[in-house]
BAFI-3210 file (N, C-alpha, C; in Angstrom, 3 decimals, decimal comma, padded with zeros to 6 digits):
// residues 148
n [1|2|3|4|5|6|7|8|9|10|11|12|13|14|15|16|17|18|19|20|21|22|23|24|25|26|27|28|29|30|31|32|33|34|35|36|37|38|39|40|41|42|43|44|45|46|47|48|49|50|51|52|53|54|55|56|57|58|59|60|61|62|63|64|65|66|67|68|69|70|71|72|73|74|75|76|77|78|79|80|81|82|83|84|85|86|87|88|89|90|91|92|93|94|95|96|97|98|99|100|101|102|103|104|105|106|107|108|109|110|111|112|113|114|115|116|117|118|119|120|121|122|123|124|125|126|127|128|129|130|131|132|133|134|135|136|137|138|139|140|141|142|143|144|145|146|147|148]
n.u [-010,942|-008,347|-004,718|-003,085|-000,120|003,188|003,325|000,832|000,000|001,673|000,925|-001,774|-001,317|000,291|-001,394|-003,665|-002,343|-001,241|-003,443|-005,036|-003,399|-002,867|-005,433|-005,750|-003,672|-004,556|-006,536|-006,279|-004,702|-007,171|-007,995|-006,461|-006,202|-009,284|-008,749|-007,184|-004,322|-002,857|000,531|003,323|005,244|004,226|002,633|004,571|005,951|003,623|003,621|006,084|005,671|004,144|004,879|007,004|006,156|004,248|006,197|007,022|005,194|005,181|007,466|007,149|005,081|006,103|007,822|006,413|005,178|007,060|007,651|006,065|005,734|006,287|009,239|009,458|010,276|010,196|008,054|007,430|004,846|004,467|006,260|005,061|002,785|003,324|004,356|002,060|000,249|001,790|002,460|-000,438|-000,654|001,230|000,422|-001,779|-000,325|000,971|-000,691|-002,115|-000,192|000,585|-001,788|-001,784|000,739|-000,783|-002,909|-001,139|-000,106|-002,724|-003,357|-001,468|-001,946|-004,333|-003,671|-004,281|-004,114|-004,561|-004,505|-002,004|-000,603|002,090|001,788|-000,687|-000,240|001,973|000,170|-001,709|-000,096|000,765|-002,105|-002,501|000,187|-000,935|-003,645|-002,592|-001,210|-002,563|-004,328|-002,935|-001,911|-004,372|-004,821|-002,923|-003,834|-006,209|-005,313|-004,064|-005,720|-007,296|-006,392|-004,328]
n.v [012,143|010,264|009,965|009,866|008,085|008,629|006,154|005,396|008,209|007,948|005,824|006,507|008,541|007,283|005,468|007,117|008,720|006,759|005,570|007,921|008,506|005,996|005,791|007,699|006,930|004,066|005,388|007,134|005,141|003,433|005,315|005,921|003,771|003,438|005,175|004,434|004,392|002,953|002,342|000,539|002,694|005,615|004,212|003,456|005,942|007,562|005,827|005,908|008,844|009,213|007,486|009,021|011,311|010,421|009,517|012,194|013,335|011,796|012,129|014,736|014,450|013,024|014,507|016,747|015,096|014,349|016,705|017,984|015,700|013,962|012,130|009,020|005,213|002,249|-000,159|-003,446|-003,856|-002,040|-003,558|-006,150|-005,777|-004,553|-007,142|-008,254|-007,479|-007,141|-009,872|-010,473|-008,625|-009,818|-012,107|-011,564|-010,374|-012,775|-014,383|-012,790|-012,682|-015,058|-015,680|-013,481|-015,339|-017,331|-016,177|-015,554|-017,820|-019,324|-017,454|-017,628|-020,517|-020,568|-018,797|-015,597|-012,510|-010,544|-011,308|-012,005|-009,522|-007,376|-004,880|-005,014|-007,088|-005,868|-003,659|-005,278|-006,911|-004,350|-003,529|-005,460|-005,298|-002,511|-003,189|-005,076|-003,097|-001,288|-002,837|-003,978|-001,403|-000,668|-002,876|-002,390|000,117|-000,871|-002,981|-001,085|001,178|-001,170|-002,208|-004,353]
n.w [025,390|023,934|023,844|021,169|020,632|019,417|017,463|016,642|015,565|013,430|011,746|010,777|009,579|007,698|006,261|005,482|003,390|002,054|001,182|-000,232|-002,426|-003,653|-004,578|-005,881|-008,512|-008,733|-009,729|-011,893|-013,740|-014,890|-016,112|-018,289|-019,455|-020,549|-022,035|-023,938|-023,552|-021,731|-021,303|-021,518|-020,610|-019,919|-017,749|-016,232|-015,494|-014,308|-011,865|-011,130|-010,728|-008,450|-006,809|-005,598|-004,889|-002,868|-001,249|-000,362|000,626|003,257|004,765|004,978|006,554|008,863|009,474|011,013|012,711|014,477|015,780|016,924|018,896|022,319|022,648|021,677|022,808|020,766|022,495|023,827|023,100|021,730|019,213|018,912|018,050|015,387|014,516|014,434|012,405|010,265|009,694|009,077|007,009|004,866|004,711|003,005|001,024|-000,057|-000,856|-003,005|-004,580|-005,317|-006,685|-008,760|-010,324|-010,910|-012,770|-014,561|-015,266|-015,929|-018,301|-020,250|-020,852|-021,840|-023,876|-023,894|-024,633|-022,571|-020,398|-019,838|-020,317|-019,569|-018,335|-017,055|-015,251|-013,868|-012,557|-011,462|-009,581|-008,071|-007,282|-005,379|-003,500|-002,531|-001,323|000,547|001,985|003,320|004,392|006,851|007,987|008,699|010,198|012,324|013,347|014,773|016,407|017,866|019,313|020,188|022,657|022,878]
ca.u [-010,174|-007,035|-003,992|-002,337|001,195|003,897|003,556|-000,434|-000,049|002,556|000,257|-003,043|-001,222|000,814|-002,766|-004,128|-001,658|-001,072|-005,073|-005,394|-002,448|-003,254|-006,806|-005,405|-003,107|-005,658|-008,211|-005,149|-004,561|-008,248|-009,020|-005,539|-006,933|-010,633|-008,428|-006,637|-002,622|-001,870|001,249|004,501|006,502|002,870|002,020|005,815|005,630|002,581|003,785|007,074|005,594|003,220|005,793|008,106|004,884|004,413|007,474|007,893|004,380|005,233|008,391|006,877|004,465|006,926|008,690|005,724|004,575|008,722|008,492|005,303|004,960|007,425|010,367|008,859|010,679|009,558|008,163|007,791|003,323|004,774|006,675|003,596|001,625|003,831|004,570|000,712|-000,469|002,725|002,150|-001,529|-000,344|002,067|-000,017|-002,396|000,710|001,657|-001,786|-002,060|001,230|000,157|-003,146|-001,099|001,562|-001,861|-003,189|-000,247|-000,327|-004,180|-003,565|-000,362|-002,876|-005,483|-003,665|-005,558|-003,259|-004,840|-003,876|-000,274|-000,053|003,119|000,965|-001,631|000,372|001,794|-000,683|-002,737|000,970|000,715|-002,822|-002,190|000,909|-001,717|-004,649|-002,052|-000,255|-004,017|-004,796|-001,574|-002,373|-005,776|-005,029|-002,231|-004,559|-007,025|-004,876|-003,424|-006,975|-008,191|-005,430|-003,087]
ca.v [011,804|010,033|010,987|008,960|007,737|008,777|005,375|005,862|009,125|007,874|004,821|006,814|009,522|006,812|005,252|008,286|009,703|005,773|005,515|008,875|008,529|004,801|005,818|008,328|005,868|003,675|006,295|007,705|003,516|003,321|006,751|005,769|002,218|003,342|006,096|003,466|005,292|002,557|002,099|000,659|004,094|005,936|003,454|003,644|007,660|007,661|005,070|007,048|010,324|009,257|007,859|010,118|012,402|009,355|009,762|013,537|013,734|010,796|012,968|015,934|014,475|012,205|015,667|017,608|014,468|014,471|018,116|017,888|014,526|013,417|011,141|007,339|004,131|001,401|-001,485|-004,588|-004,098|-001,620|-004,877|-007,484|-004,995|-004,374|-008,426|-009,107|-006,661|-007,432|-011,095|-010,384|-008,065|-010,152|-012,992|-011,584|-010,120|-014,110|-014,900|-011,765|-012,867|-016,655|-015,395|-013,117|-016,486|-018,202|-015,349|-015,564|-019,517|-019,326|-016,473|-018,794|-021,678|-020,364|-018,123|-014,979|-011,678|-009,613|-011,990|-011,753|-008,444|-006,844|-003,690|-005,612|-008,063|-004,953|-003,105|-006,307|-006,661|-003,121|-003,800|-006,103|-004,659|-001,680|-003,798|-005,716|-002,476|-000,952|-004,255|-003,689|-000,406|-000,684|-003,782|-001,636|001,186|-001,696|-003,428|000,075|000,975|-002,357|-002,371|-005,190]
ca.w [024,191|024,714|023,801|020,419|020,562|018,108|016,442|016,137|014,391|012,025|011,144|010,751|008,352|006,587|006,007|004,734|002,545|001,091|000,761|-001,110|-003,519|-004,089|-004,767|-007,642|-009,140|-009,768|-010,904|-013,415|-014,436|-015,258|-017,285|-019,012|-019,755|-020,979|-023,216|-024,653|-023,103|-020,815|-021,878|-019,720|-020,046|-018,817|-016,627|-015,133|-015,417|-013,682|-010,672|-010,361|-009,932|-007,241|-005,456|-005,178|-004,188|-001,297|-000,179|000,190|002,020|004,175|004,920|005,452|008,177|009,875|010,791|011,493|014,372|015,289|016,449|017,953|019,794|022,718|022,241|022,485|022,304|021,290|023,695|023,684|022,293|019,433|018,453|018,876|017,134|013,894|014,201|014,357|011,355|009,403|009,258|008,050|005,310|004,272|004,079|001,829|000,112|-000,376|-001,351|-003,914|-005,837|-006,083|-007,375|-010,125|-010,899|-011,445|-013,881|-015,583|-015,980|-016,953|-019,366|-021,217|-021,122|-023,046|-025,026|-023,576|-024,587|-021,923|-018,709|-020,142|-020,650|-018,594|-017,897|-016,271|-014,623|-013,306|-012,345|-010,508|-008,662|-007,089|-006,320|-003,941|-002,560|-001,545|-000,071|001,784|003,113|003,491|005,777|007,402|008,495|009,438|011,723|012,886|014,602|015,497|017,560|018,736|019,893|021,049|023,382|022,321]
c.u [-008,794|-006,094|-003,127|-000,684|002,208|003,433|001,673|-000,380|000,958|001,640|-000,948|-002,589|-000,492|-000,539|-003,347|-003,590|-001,478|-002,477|-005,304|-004,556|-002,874|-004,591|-006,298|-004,499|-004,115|-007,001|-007,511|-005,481|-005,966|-008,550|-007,723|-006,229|-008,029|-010,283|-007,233|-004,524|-002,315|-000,863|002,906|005,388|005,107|003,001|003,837|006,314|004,950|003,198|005,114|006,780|004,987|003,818|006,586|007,172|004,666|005,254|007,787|006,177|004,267|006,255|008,240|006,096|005,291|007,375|007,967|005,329|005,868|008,486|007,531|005,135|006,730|007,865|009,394|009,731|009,710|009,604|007,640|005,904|003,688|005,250|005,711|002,908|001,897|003,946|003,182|000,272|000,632|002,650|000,644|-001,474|000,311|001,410|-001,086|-001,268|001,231|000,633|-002,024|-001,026|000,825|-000,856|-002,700|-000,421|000,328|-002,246|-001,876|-000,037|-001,520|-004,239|-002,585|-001,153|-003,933|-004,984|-004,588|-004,053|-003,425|-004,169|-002,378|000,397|000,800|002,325|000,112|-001,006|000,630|001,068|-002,074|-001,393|000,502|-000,521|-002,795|-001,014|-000,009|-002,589|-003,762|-001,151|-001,342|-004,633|-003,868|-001,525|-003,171|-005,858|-003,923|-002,690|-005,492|-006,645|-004,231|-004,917|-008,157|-007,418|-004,258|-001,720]
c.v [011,347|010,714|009,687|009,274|008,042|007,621|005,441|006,989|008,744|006,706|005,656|007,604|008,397|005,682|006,205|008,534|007,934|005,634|006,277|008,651|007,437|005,196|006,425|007,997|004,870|004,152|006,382|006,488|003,459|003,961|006,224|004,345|002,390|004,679|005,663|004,199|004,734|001,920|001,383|002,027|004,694|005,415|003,788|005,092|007,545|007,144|005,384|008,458|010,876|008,549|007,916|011,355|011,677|009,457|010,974|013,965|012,904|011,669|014,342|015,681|013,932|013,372|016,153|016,803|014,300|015,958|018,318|016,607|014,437|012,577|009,865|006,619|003,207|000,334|-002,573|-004,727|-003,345|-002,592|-005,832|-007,007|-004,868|-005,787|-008,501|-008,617|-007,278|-008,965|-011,161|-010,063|-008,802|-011,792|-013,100|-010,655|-011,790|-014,686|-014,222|-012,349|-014,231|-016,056|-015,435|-014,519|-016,857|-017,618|-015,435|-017,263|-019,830|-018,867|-017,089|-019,582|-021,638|-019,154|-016,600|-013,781|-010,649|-010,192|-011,894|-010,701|-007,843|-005,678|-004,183|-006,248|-006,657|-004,040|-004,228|-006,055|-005,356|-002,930|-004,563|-005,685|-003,314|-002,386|-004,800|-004,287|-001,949|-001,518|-003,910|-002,751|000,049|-001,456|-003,204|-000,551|000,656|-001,809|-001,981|000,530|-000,334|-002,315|-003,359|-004,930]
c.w [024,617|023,587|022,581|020,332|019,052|016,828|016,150|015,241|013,238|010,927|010,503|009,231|007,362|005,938|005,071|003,351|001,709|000,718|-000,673|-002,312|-003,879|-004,953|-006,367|-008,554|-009,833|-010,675|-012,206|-013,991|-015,784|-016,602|-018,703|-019,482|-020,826|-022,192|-024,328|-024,484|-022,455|-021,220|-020,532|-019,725|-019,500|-017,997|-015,536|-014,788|-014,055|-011,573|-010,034|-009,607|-008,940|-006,147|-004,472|-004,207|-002,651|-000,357|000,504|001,176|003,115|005,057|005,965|006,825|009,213|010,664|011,564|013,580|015,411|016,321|017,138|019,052|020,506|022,340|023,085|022,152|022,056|022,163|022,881|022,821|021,337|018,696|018,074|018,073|015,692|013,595|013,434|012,883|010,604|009,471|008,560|006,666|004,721|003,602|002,993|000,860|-000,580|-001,596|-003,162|-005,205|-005,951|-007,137|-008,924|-010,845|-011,419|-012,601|-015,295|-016,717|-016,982|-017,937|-020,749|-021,643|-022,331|-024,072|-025,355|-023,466|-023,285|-020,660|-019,256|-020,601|-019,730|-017,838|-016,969|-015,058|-013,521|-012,011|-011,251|-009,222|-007,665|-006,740|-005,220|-002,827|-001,838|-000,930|000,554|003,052|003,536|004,875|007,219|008,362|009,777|010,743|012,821|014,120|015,164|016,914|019,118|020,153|020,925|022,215|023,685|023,290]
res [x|x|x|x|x|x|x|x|x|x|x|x|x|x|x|x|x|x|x|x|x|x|x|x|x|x|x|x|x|x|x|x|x|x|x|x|x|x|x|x|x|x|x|x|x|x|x|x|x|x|x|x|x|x|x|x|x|x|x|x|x|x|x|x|x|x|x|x|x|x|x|x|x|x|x|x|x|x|x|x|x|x|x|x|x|x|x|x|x|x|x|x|x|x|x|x|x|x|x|x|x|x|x|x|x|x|x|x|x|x|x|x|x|x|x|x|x|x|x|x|x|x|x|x|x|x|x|x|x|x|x|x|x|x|x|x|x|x|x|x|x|x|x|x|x|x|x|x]
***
């Protein structure tokens, strides 16, 4: 078994802990949706209080892998590596937000209240900001693992 690098364990848990919370954001969105409560103060309730929750268990592990893992810098493949993944995410972060502009144009066009609803709009937005930080991630411990 080898032996993962500070910046591997920070990726894997900030993976995790954005996975799981993401996951129950959009479950909440949903049940709120199909119970007719998605509302923008809910919906902005909801996406505050998860995270602030994001943040304080992102927090909490960052210290926990601080006090266990030696002091690393980074080199010059932790850089290539956050470049390489962070130009992926970002390009389906580019892609994601055209998409939405488009939804929003189509939904004006035809006069379609649901594609122009702020809630939605919303709520598509911060889907894609997670499957691009998701991507992000993932190609993150790829490349860590492939050996990059």
């Amino acid at each position: 078994m080898t032996q993962f690098s500070f910046q591997e364990k920070s990726t894997f848990g900030t993976l995790l802990a954005t996975w799981f919370i993401g996951v129950l954001y959009f479950h909440s969105v949903w049940e709120m949706w199909r119970a007719g409560a998605l509302h923008p103060v809910s919906n902005f309730g909801l996406a505050t209080g998860l995270t602030i929750l994001l943040v304080v268990v992102l927090v909490i592990y960052h210290i926990l892998i601080a006090v266990t893992s030696s002091q690393q810098d980074d080199d010059e493949r932790d850089r290539l590596i956050a470049w390489r993944a962070g130009s992926i995410g970002g390009g389906i972060l580019g892609v994601g937000v055209i998409g939405v502009v488009l939804q929003i144009l189509v939904g004006g066009m035809v006069d379609d209240p649901v594609a122009a609803s702020p809630v939605l709009i919303a709520n598509v937005l911060m889907a894609v900001v997670f499957a691009a930080t998701v991507v992000e991630l993932v190609l993150r411990l790829y490349y860590y693992r492939r050996g990059l």
